[in-house]
TORKOL-4160 file (C-alpha; in steps of 0.2 Angstrom, whole numbers, padded with zeros to 4 digits, m for minus):
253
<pt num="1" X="0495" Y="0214" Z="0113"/>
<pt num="2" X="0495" Y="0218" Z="0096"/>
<pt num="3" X="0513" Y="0221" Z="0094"/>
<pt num="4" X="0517" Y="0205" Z="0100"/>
<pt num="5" X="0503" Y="0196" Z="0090"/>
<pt num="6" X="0512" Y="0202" Z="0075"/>
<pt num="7" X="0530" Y="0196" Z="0084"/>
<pt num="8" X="0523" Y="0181" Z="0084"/>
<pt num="9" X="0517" Y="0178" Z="0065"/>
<pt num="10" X="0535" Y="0185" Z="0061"/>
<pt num="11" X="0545" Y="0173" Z="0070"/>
<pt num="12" X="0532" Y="0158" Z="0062"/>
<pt num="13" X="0536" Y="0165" Z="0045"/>
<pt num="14" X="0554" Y="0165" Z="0047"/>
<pt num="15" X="0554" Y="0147" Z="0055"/>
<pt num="16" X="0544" Y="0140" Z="0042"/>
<pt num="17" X="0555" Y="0148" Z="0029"/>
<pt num="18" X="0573" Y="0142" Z="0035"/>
<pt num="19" X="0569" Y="0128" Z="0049"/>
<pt num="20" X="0581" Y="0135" Z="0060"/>
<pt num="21" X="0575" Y="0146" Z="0076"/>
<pt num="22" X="0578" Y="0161" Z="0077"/>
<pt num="23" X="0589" Y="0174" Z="0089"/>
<pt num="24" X="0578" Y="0190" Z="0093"/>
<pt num="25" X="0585" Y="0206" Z="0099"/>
<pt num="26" X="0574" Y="0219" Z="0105"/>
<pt num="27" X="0578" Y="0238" Z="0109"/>
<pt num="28" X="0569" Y="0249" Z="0117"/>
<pt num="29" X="0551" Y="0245" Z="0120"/>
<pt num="30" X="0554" Y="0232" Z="0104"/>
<pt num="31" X="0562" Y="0222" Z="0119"/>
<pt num="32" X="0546" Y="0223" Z="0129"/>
<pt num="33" X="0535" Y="0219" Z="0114"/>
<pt num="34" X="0547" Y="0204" Z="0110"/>
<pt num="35" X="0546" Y="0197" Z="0128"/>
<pt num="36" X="0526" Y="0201" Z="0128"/>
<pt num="37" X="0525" Y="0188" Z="0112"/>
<pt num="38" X="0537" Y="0175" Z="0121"/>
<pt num="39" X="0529" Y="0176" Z="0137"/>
<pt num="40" X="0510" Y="0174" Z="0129"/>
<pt num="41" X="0514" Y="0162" Z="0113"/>
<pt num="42" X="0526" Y="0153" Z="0123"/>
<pt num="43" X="0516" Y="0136" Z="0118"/>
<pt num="44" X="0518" Y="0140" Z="0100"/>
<pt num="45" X="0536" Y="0149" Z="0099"/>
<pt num="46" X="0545" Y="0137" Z="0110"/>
<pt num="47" X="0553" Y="0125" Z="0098"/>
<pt num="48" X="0555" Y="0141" Z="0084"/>
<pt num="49" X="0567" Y="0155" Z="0095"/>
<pt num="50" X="0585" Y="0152" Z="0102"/>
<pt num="51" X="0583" Y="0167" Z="0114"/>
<pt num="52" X="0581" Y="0184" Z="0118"/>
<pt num="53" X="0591" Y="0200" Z="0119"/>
<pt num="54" X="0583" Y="0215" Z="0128"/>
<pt num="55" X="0595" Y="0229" Z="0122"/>
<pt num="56" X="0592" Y="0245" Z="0133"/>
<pt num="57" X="0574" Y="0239" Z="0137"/>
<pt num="58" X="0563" Y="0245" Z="0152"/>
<pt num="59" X="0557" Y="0228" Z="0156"/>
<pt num="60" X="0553" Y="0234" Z="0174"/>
<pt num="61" X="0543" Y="0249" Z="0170"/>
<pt num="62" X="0548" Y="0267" Z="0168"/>
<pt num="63" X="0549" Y="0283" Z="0180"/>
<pt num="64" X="0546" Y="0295" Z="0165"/>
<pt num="65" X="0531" Y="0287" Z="0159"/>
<pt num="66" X="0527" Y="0286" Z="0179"/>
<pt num="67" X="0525" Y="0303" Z="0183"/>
<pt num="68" X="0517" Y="0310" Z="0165"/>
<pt num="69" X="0504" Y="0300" Z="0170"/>
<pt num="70" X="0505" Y="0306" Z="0188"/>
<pt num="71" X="0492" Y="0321" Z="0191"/>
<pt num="72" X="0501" Y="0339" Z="0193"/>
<pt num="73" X="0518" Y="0332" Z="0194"/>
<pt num="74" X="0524" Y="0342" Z="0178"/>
<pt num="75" X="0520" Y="0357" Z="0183"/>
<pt num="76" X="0536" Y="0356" Z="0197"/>
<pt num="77" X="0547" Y="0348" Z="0185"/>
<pt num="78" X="0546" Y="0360" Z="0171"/>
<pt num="79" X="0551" Y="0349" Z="0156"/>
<pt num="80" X="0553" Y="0357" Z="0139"/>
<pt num="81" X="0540" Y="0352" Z="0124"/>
<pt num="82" X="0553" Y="0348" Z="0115"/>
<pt num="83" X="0559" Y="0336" Z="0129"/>
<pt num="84" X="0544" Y="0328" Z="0132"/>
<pt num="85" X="0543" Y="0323" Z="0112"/>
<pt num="86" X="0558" Y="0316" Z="0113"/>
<pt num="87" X="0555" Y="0305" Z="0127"/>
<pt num="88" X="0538" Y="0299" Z="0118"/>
<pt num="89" X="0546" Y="0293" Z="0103"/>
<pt num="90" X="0561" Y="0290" Z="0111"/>
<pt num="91" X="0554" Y="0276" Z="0123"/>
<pt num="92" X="0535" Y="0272" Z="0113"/>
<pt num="93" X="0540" Y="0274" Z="0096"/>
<pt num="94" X="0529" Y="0288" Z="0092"/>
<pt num="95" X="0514" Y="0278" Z="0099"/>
<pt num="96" X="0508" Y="0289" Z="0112"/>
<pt num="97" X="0492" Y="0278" Z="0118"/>
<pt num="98" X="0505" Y="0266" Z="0123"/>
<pt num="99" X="0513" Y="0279" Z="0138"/>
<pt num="100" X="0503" Y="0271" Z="0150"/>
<pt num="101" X="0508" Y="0252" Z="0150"/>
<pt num="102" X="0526" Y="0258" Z="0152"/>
<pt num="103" X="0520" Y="0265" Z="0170"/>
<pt num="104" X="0527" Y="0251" Z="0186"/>
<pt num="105" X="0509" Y="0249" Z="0190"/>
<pt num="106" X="0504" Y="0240" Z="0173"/>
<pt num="107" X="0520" Y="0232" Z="0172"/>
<pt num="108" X="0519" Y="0225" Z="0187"/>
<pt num="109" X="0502" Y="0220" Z="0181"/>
<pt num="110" X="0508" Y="0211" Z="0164"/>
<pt num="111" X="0521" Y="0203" Z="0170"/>
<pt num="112" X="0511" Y="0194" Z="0186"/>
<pt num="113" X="0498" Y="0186" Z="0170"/>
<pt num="114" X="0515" Y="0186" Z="0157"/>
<pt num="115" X="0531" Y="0181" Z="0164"/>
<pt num="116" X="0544" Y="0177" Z="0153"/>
<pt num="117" X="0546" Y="0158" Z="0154"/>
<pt num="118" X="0558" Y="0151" Z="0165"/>
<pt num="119" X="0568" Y="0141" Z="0154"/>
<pt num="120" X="0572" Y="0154" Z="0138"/>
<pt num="121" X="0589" Y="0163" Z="0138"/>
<pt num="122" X="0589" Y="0181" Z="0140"/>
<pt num="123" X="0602" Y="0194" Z="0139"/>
<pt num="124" X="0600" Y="0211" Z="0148"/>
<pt num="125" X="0611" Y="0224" Z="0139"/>
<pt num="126" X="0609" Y="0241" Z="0148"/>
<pt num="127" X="0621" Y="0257" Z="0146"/>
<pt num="128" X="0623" Y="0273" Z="0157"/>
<pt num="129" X="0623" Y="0291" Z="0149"/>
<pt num="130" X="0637" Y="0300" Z="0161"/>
<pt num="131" X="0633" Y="0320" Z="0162"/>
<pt num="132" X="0649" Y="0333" Z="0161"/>
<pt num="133" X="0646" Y="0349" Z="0159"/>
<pt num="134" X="0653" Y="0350" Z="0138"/>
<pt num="135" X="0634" Y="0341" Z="0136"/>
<pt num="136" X="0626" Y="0353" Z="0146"/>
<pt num="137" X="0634" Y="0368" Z="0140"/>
<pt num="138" X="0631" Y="0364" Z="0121"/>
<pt num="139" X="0612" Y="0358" Z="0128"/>
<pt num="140" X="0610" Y="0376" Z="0134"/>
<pt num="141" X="0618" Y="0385" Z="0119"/>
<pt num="142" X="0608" Y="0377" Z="0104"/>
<pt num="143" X="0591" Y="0378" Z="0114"/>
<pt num="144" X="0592" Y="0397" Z="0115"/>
<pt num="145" X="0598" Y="0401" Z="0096"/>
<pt num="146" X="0585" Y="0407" Z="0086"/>
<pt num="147" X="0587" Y="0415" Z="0068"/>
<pt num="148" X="0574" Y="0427" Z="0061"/>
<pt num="149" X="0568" Y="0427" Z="0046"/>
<pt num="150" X="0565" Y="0443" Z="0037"/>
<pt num="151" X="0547" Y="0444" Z="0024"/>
<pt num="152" X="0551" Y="0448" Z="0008"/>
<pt num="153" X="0549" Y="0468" Z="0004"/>
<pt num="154" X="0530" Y="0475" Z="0003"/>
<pt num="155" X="0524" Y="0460" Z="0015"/>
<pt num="156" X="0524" Y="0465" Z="0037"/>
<pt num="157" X="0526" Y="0450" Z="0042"/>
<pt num="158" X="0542" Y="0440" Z="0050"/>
<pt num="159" X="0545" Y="0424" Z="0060"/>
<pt num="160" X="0558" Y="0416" Z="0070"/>
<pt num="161" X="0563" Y="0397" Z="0070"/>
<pt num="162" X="0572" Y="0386" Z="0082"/>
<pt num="163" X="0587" Y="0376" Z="0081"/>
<pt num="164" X="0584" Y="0357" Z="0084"/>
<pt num="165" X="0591" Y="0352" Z="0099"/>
<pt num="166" X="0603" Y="0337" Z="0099"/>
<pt num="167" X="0597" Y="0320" Z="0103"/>
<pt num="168" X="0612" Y="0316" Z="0114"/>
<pt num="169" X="0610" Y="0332" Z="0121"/>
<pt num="170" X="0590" Y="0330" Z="0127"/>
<pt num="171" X="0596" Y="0315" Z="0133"/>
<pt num="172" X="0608" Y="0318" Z="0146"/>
<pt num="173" X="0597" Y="0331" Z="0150"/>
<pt num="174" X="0584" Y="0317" Z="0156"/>
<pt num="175" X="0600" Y="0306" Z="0162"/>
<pt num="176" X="0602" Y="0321" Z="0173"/>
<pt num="177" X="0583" Y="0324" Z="0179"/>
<pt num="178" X="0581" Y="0305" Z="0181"/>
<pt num="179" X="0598" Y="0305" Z="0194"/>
<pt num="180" X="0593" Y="0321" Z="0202"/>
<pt num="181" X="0577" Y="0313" Z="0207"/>
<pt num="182" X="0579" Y="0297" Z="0208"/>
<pt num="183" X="0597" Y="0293" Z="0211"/>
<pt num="184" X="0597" Y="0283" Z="0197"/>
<pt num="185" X="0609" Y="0281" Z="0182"/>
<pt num="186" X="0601" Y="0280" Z="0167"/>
<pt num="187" X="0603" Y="0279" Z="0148"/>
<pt num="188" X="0594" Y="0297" Z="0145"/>
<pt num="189" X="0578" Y="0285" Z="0144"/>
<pt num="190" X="0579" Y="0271" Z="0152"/>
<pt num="191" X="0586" Y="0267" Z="0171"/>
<pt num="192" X="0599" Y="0252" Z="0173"/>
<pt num="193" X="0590" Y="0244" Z="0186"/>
<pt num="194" X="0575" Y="0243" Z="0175"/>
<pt num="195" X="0583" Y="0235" Z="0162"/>
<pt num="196" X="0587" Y="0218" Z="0171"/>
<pt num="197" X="0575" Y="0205" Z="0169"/>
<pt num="198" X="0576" Y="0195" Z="0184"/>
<pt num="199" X="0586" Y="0180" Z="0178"/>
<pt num="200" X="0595" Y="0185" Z="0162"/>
<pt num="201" X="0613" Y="0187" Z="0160"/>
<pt num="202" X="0616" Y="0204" Z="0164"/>
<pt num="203" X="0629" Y="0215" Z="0152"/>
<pt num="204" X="0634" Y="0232" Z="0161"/>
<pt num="205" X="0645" Y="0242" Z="0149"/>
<pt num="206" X="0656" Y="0254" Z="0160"/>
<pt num="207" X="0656" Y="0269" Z="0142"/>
<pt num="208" X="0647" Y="0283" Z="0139"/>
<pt num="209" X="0634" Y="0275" Z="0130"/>
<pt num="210" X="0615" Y="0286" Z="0130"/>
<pt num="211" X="0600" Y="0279" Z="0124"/>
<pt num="212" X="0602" Y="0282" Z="0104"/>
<pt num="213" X="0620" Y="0273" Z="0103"/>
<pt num="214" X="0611" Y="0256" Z="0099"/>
<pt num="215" X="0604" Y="0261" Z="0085"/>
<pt num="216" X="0611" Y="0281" Z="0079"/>
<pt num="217" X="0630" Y="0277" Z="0083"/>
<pt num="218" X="0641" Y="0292" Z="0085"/>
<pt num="219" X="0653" Y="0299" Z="0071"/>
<pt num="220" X="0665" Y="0304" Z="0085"/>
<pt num="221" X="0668" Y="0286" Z="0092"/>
<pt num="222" X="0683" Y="0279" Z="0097"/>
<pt num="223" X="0690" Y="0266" Z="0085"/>
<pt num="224" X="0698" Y="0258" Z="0099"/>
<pt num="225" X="0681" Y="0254" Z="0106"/>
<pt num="226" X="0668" Y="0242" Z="0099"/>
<pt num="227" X="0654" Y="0251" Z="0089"/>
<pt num="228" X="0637" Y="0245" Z="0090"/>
<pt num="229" X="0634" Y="0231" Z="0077"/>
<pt num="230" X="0650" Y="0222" Z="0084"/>
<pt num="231" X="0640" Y="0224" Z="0102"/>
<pt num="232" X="0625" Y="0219" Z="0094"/>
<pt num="233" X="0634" Y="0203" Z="0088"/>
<pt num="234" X="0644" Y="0200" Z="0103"/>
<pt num="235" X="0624" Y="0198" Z="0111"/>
<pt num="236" X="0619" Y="0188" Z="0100"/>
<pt num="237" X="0635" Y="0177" Z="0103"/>
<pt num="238" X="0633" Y="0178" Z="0120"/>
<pt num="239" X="0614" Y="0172" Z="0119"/>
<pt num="240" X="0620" Y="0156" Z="0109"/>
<pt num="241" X="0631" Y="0153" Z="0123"/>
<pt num="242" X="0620" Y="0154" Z="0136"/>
<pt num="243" X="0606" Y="0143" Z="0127"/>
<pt num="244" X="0620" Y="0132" Z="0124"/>
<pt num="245" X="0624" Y="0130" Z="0144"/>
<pt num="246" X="0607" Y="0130" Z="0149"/>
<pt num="247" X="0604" Y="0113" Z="0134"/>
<pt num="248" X="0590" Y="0122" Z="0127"/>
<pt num="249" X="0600" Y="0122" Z="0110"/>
<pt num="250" X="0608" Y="0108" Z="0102"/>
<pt num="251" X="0626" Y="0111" Z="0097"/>
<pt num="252" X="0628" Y="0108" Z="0079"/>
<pt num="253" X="0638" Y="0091" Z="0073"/>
């Protein structure tokens, strides 16, 4: 609530400031806090927002955030510390409190007393992370390197560090627990089918594209393919578009 209380005021002030309304694009649970704002200041923020963009959002709820909350479930799936960190500030922005309206239950529940209304246009942009076995391998490899660090002369005492592991790597690693058990595809975070909100245009890119891509693009990308500001505006074309079908915004003369 309080996320979307602060949407809210930012959408007001950037209204007020350029009298032209304003195109919103959230990612992650951004989207859900955007849509939270929409849905409970509709009455305010009607006139003052073209539309919405939920980039790679789990508008439906999550699985993960599911069975943390789920009494003795971990112990059989033997996540990593290190995984479970990065699903927390992977999916709640490092807002750990927050796990537990991600859960189906409490979306269910927000979304009964909050539904996004009718009429706004909203874009469901939602990607798959495919597993191979290059992914898995490097996963494996890096997790188990450690380097010891030898104390200076005179002092007995010495200590190991690990290697961080890499963020595209934890995340097919979760692509590949969430198929295993589910038999669903998923971002690394984030399953497609709860990333549609019921209604929206729906975009279902067939790449390689994992949870981080929106916002951390590869280095190794293909030049041939569209990186992720020209998907990001190609949404926010698309969302013009459709506001422009559905005559809830005026074309320009």
């Amino acid at each position: 609530m309080a996320n979307a209380a602060t949407i809210k005021e930012h959408i007001e002030k950037l209204y007020c400031r350029y009298k032209k309304p304003v195109v919103i694009l959230g990612h992650s649970k951004g989207g859900l806090d955007a849509a939270a704002a929409l849905s409970i200041y509709w009455n305010k923020l009607g006139d003052k927002v073209v539309g919405l963009v939920l980039a790679q959002s789990p508008y439906a709820g999550n699985p993960i955030a599911s069975d943390i909350l789920r009494q003795g479930l971990l112990k059989h799936v033997n996540l990593k510390k290190e995984i479970m960190e990065i699903v927390m500030s992977g999916i709640l922005n490092g807002d750990l409190s927050a796990i537990e309206d991600l859960t189906y239950e409490k979306r269910r529940e927000f979304l009964r007393s909050y539904p996004l209304p009718r009429e706004i246009p909203v874009v469901s942009f939602h990607t798959e992370t495919k597993i191979n076995m290059s992914i898995l391998t490097k996963f494996y490899e890096v997790a188990n390197v450690k380097f010891s660090i030898t104390a200076p002369a005179g002092v007995k005492s010495s200590s190991k560090i690990s290697v961080p592991w890499p963020l595209s790597s934890m995340l097919a690693v979760m692509a590949a627990l969430l198929k295993l058990r589910y038999g669903e595809k998923s971002d690394g975070l984030v399953t497609r089918k709860d990333a549609e909100a019921p209604g929206s245009v729906v975009v279902r890119p067939q790449r390689n594209l994992d949870h981080e891509w929106m916002v951390l693009p590869s280095l190794n990308e293909d030049r041939k393919e569209a990186n992720n500001c020209q998907v990001i505006e190609a949404l926010f074309t698309l969302l013009i578009e459709v506001a422009l079908r559905k005559g809830f915004l005026v074309p320009a003369n």
